[in-house]
N, C-alpha and C positions, 0 to 999 in steps of 0.2 A: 504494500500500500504506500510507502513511503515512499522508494523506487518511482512510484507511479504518477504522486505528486511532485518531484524532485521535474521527471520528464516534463511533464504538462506546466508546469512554471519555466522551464528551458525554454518550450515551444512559445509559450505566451509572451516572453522576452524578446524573443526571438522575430515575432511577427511585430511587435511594438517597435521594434526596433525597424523594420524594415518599412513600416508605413509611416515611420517621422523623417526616412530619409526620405520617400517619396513627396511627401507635405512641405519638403524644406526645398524642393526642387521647383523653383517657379521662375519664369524668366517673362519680364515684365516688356515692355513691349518698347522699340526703341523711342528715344525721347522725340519729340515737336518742339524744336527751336527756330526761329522765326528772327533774322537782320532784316533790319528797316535801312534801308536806302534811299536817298533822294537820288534823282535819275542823273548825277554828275558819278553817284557810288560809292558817296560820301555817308559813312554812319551815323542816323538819325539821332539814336542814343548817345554813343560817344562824344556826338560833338555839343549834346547838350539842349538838340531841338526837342528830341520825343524822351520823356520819362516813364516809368512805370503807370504813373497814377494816368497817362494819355492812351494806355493802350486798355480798350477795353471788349473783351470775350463773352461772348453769349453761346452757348449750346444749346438750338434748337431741342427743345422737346416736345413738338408740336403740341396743337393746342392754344397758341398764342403764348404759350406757357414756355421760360428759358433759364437756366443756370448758367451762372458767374462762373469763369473759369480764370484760377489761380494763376499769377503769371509772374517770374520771377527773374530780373535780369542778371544775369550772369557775369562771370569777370572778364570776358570780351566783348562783353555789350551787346548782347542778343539776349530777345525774347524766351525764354523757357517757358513751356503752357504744361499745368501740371495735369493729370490723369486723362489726356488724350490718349486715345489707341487703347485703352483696359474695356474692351468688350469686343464681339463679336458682331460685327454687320457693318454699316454705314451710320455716319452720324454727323449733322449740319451744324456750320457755325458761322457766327455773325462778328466781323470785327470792327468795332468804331476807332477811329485815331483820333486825338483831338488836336488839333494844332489852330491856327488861326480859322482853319476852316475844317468842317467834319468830314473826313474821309471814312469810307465804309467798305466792307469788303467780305466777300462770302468764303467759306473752304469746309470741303467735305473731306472726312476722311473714312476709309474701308478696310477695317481689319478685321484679323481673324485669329484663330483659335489656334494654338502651336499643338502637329500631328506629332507627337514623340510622346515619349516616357513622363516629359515634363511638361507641368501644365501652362499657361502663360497666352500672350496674345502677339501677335505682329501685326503690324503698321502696312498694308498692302498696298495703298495709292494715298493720294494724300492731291486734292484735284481744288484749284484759284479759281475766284469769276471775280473779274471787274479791276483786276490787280496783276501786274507784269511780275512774275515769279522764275527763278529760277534754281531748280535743286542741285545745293553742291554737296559737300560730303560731310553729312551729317547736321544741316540744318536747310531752309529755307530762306532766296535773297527776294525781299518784295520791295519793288519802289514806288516810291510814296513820290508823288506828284502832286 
């Protein structure tokens, strides 16, 4: 009897142990960083025209109905937008810029669900309306006009 519990507390270690490796295995989906430029390619941030509190995020939730989304400048002066890409499907966003005049600007993004072992999401397209964009390596250059 002893033997028997001794095994079945192994086994139970054992599986515990393998489903916190699985739980701790999550790969988050790559970030959404976003340079503002004016169309010379000068940085909006850096030089002091656009600040954080000018950049502002809406995530469509239809309905008429929208959520603020976090946005954090980094230490080379880009936009960071925080929990973009953590779902699966397409999801619309609205961005006001304020500067002397309101500049707005639409961007969908379509991710999905990571096929492996590990659970997690990726960033699959990431699509401008109304704003000149161009993807470089590992963030977004949009000019602000």
């Amino acid at each position: 009897m002893r033997k028997t519990l001794i095994i079945f507390t192994l086994n139970l270690l054992s599986l515990s142990l393998i489903s916190c490796e699985e739980e701790n295995c999550y790969t988050p989906p790559e970030p959404t960083v976003f340079e503002f430029v004016n169309a010379q390619g000068q940085n909006l941030i850096a030089s002091g025209i656009l600040t954080k509190a000018e950049i502002v995020i809406y995530e469509d939730l239809g309905n008429g109905n929208s959520l603020g989304i976090n946005v954090q400048i980094t230490k080379d002066n880009k936009a960071l937008l925080e929990n973009v890409g953590w779902y699966d499907g397409n999801k619309n966003y609205i961005v006001y810029i304020i500067l002397d005049s309101l500049k707005t600007f639409n961007f969908t993004v379509r991710s999905s669900k990571i096929k492996n072992s590990c659970s997690g999401y990726k960033i699959d397209n990431v699509n401008f309306d109304n704003i000149d964009s161009i993807k470089k390596d590992g963030y977004y250059m949009l000019t602000i006009e």
